[in-house]
C-alpha positions in Angstrom: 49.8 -25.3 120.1 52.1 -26.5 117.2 51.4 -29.6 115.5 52.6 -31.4 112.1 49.3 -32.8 110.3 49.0 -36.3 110.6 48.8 -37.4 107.1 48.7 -40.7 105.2 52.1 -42.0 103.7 51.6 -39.5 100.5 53.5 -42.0 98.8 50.9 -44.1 98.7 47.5 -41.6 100.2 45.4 -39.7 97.4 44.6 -35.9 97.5 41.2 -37.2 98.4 42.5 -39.2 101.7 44.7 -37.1 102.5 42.1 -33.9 102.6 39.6 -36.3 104.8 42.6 -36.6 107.4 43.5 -33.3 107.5 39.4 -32.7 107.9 39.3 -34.9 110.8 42.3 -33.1 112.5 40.8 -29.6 112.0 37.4 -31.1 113.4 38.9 -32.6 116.3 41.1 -29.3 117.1 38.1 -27.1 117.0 36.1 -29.3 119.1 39.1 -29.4 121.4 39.5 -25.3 121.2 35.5 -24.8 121.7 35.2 -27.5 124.9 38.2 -25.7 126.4 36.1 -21.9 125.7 33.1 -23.0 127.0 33.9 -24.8 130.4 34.2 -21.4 131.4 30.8 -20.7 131.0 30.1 -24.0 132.4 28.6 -25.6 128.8 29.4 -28.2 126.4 29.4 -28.5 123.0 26.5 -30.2 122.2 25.1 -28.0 125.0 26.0 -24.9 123.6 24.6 -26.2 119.7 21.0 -26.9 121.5 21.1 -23.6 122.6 21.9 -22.0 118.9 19.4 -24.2 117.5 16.5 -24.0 120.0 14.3 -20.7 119.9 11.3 -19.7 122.1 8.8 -21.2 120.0 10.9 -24.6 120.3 11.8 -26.8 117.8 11.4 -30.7 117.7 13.8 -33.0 119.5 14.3 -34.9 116.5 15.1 -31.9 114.3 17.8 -31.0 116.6 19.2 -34.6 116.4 18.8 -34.2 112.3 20.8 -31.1 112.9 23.6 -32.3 115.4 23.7 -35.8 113.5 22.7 -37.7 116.5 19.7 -39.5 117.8 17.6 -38.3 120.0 18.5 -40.7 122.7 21.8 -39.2 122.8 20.4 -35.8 123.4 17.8 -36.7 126.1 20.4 -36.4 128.7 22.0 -33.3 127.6 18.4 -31.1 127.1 17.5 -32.2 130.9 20.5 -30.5 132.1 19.9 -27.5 130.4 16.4 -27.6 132.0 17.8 -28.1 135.0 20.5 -24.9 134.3 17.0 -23.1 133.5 18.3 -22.3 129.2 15.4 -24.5 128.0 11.9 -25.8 128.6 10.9 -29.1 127.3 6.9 -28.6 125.6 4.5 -30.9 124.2 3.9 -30.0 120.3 0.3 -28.5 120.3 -0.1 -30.2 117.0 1.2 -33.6 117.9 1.6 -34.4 121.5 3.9 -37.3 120.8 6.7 -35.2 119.8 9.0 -32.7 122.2 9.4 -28.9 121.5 13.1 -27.6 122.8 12.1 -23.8 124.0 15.4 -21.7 124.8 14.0 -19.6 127.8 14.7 -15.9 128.5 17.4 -17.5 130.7 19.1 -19.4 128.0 18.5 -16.6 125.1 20.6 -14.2 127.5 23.4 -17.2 128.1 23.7 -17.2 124.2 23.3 -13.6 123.9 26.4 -13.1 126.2 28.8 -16.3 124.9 28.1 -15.8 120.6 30.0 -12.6 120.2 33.4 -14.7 122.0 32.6 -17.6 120.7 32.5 -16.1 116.8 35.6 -13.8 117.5 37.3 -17.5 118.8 36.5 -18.9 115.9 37.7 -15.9 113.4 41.0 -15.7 115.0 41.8 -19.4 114.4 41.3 -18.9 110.9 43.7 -16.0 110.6 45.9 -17.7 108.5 43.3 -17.5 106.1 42.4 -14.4 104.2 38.4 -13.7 103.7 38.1 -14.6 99.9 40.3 -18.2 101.2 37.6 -18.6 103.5 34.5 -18.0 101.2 36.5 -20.0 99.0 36.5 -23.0 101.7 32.8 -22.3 103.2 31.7 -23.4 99.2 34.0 -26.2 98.9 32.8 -27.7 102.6 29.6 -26.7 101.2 30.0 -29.0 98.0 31.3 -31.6 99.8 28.3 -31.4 102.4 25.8 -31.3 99.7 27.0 -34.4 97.8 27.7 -36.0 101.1 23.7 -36.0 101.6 23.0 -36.4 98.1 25.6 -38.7 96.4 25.7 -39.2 92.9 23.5 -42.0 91.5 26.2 -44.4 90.4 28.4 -44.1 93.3 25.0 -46.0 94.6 25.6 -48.9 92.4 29.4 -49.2 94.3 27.8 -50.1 97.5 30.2 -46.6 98.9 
C-alpha cells in the first residue's frame, strides 16, 4: 500500500500540526493493518487488547476502559462476546461485589498464546524502515508526549488547551 501523508498546507501548518497528522495517519494505518490480521482469527481489536490486558486472576472492567481509553459501556458488549467465544469469564470482585473482574480463561490464554508471536512479528516488519536505535528513539518521544499528554504543564491549564 503506497500512500503520500496527508499533511497540512506546510506553508501555513507548524512542525507540531503537522507531526499530529502524520500521528493520526500512522494510527489509523495500524488499526487498519491489525483489523485486517486478526479477522483471520476471528477477533477485533478491542477484542484482541481485552485479551492482552485481562489475566486469570481478572482485572476490573473499569481498569481495562482506563487502559483502552473508553468507558465501560463501550466495552460491555465486546467482553460478552468473548464470554460467549469461551477467552474470558466475567467474576464478581471478592473485595467489592459492585465491580466486575475480566478473567482470560485457559481458552483465551492459549488464543493469545498462539496470535502474539504473528501479531509482534506484524508489527516489527511495518517498522522496517526504521532502524532499532530510530525506534527506541520514537518509543521515548511517544513516551514524552504520552506523559505530558496526562500530565500537562501547569500553565498550559491557565489557556483553557
Amino acid at each position: 500500500m503506497s500512500m503520500q501523508p496527508d499533511t497540512p498546507n506546510t506553508d501555513q501548518a507548524s512542525p507540531e500540526l503537522e507531526a499530529y497528522s502524520l500521528l493520526r495517519q500512522i494510527n489509523s494505518m495500524m488499526e487498519m493493518y491489525n483489523r485486517y490480521d486478526l479477522r483471520s482469527e476471528e477477533l477485533t481489536v478491542p477484542q484482541f487488547m481485552i485479551l492482552n490486558y485481562a489475566n486469570a486472576d481478572g482485572v476490573p472492567l473499569s481498569d481495562l476502559s482506563a487502559r483502552m481509553l473508553c468507558d465501560n459501556s463501550n466495552l460491555t458488549g465486546i467482553v460478552d462476546r468473548l464470554i460467549s467465544k469461551g477467552y474470558v469469564e466475567r467474576r464478581p470482585d471478592p473485595q467489592d461485589r459492585r465491580v466486575s473482574l475480566i478473567c482470560l480463561t485457559t481458552a483465551g490464554a492459549e488464543k493469545l498464546r498462539r496470535i502474539k508471536p504473528r501479531h509482534h512479528a506484524r508489527v516489527s516488519r511495518r517498522m522496517r524502515s526504521l532502524s532499532q536505535d530510530q525506534v527506541q528513539e520514537l518509543r521515548n518521544l511517544l513516551q514524552q508526549l504520552f506523559t505530558g499528554l496526562q500530565f500537562p504543564a501547569h500553565e498550559e491549564d491557565s489557556r483553557g488547551d
